[in-house]
C-alpha positions in Angstrom: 90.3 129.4 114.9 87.9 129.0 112.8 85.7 126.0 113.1 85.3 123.0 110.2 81.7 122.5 109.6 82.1 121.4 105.9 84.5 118.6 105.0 85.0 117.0 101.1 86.4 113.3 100.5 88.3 112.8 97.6 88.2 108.9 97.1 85.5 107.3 98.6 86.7 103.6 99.1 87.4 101.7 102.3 89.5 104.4 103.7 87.0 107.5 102.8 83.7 105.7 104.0 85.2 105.0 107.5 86.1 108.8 107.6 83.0 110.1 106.4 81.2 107.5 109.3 83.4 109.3 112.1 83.1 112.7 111.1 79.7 112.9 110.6 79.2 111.8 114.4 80.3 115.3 115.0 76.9 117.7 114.7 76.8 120.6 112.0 79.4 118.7 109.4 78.1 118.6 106.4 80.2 116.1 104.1 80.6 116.2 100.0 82.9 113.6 98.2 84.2 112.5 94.7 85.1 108.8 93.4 85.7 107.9 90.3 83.4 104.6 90.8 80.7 106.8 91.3 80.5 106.5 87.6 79.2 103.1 88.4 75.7 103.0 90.0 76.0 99.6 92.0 79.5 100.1 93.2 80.5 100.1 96.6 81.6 103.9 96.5 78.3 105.0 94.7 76.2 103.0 97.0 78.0 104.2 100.3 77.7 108.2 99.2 74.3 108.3 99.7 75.1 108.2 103.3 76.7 112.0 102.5 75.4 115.1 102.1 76.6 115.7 98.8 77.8 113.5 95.6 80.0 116.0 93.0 79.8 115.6 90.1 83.4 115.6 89.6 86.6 116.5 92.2 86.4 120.2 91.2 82.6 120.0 92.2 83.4 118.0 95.2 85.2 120.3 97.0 83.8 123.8 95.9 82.8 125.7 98.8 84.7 122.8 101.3 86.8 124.2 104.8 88.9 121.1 104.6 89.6 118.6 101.1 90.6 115.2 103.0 92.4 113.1 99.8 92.5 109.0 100.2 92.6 108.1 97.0 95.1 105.1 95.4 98.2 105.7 95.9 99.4 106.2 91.8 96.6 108.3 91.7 97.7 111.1 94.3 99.1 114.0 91.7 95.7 113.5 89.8 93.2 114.1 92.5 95.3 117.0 93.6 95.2 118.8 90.0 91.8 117.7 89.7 90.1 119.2 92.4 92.2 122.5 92.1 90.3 124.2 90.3 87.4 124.3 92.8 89.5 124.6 95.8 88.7 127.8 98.2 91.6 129.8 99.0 92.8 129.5 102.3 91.3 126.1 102.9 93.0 123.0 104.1 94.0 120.2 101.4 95.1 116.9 103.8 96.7 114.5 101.8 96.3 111.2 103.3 98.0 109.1 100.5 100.5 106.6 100.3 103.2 108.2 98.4 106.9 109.2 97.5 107.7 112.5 98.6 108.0 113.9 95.0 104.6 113.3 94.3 103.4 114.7 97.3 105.9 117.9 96.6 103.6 118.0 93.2 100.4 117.6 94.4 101.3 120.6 96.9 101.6 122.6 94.2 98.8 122.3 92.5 96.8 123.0 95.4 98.8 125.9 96.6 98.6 127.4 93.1 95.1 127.9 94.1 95.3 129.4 97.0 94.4 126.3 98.8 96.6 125.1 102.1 98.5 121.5 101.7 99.5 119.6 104.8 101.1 116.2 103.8 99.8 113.4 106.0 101.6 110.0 106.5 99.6 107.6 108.3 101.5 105.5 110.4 99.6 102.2 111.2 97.2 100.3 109.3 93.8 103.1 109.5 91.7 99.9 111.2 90.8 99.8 114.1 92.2 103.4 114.7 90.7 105.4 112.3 90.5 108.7 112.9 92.5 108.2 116.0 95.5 106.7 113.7 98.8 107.7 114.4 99.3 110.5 111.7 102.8 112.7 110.6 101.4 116.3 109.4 104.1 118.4 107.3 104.5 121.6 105.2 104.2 124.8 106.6 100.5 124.8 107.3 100.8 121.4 109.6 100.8 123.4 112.7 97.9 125.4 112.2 95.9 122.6 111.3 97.0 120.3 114.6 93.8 122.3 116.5 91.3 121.8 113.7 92.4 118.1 113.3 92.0 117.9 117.2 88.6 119.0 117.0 87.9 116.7 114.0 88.4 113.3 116.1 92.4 113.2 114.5 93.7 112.5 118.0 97.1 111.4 117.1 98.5 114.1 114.9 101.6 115.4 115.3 103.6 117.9 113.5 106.8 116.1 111.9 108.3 118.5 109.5 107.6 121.9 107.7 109.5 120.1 104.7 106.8 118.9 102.4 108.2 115.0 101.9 110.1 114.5 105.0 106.7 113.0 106.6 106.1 110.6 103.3 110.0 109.5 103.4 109.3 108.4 107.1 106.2 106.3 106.1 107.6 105.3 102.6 110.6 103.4 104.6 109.1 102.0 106.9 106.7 100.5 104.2 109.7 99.3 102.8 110.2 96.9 106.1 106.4 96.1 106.8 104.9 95.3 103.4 108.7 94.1 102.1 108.2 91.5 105.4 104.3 90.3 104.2 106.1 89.7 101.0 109.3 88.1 101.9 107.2 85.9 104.9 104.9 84.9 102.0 107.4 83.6 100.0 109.5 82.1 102.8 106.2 79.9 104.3 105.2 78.4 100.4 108.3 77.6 100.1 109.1 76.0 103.7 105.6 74.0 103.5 106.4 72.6 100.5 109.2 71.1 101.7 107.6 70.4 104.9 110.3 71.9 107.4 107.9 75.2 108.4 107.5 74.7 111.3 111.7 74.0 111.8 111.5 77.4 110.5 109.5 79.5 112.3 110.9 77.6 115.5 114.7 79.1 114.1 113.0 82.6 113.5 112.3 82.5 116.9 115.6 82.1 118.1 117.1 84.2 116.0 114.6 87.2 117.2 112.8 86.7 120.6 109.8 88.0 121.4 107.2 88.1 118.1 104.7 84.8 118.5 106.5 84.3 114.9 103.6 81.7 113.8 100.4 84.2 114.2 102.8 86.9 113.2 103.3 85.2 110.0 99.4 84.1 109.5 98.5 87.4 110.3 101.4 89.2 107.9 100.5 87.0 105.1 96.9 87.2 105.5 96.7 90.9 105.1 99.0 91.0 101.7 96.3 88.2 100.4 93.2 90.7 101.6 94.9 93.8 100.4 97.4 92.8 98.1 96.7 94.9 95.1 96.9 98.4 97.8 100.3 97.0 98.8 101.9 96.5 95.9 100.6 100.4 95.2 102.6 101.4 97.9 105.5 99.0 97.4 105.6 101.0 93.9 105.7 104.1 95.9 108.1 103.0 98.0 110.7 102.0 95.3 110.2 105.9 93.6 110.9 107.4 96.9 114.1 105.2 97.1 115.1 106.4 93.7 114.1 109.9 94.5 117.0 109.3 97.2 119.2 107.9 94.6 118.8 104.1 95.7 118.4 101.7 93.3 114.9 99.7 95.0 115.8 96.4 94.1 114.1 94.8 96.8 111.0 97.7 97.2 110.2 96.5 93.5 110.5 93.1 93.7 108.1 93.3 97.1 105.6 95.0 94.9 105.8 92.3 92.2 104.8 89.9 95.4 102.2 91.7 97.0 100.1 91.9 93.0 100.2 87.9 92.8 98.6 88.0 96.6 95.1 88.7 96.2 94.6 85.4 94.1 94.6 83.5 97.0 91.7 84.9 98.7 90.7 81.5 98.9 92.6 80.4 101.3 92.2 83.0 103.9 89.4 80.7 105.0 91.4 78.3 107.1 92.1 79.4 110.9 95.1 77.7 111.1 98.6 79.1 109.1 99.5 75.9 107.6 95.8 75.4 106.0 95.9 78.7 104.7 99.6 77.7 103.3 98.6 74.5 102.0 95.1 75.9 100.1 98.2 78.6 99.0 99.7 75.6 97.5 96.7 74.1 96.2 96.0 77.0 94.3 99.1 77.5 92.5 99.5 77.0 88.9 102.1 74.9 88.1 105.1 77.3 86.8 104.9 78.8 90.4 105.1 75.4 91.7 108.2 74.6 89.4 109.8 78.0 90.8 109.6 76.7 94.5 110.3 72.5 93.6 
């Protein structure tokens, strides 16, 4: 096996700058990466990159000459990085694709990569990347997956495992479940700005609590509804996501799309994430509404 000693990131936002941080703890790595804020000298992308080895000038410079092309770009935006940095792909090298997305696209962006030579494993991360990072529980699939598990290993990826050698089976698993988690944010959300208008929340969290032991359903529900307000526009990426992989499957995603629509009005209230306490946080929520949401929930 031979070892990984050169690495490009192909989005370089939250998600790539915590990956660049870990792998460079390893010695001999040397890291390149591609964003396109780089374009945009006091952005938080261009600023972070001159932590790296290398800035490219574009994706196909990014990851000339790279052992391993690690993609965490936006979700909508997964097919483009893929035929984007074809071109300078080396044959035999690994492609992980670390995005949030239907298996169709991912079936896609495997081929442009594979056109080239270059090896695609899908990758579906399975819990929010923080705190885990590298050490996130991760889904590898397509027919190279296994013989990446040892080079992952080696990386710091700790909790890899090999789910399929069908390229979408591992991005199904992820895009349902997304379906659940964010589609809860967004349906908890609703539920609580609702409820404290009225002034029966608590009643209702009390009921939730009956109806399914176990959750602490009021710092569940902060903490839910907290993270769609801090990464709302992400979500609603996914949600998007989500709802093509149900149509992919032939179900109509009536309730992945209207989650999506949910999770884009969340980052507006940024605001109010801080209050400590679920009820502020509802009632600055509230405060903040214009008045044709209020009329939707009187």
């Amino acid at each position: 096996m031979t070892k990984i000693t050169s690495i490009a990131l192909l989005g370089f936002g939250e998600v790539g700058q915590a990956l660049a941080d870990d792998l460079q703890r390893h010695a001999g790595i040397t890291l390149s990466a591609w964003d396109i804020k780089f374009a945009q000298p006091q952005s938080g992308p261009a600023l972070a990159a001159q932590r790296i080895s290398r800035r490219g000038t574009n994706a196909a410079d990014a990851v000339h000459g790279a052992q391993l092309v690690i993609s965490a770009v936006t979700a909508a935006q997964t097919q483009e990085a893929a035929a984007a940095a074809a071109p300078g792909i080396a044959a035999g090298s690994y492609y992980l694709d670390l995005n949030s997305a239907s298996p169709g696209q991912k079936q896609q962006a495997a081929k442009a990569i594979e056109n080239r030579g270059g090896h695609y494993v899908e990758a579906a991360v399975m819990s929010p990347i923080f705190p885990r990072r590298l050490a996130s529980p991760i889904l590898l699939g397509g027919p190279y997956a296994e013989s990446f598990m040892g080079p992952a290993r080696e990386l710091g990826f700790s909790a890899v495992s090999v789910f399929s050698q069908v390229i979408g089976a591992a991005s199904a698993a992820k895009m349902c479940r997304s379906i659940v988690v964010k589609g809860l944010e967004a349906i908890l959300t609703e539920s609580m700005l609702a409820a404290r208008h009225y002034h029966v929340d608590e009643t209702v969290l009390a009921s939730l609590g009956d109806l399914i032991p176990g959750p602490d359903w009021p710092k569940l529900t902060g903490y839910m509804i907290s993270r769609s307000i801090e990464h709302g526009t992400r979500r609603a990426e996914e949600m998007r996501e989500a709802a093509r992989t149900a149509s992919e499957a032939g179900v109509e995603p009536l309730m992945s799309a209207a989650c999506a629509q949910r999770q884009d009005l969340a980052p507006r209230f940024a605001p109010a994430l801080q209050h400590a306490t679920l009820a502020g946080m509802l009632d600055a929520m509230l405060e903040q509404m214009p008045e044709p949401m209020k009329r939707q929930i009187s």
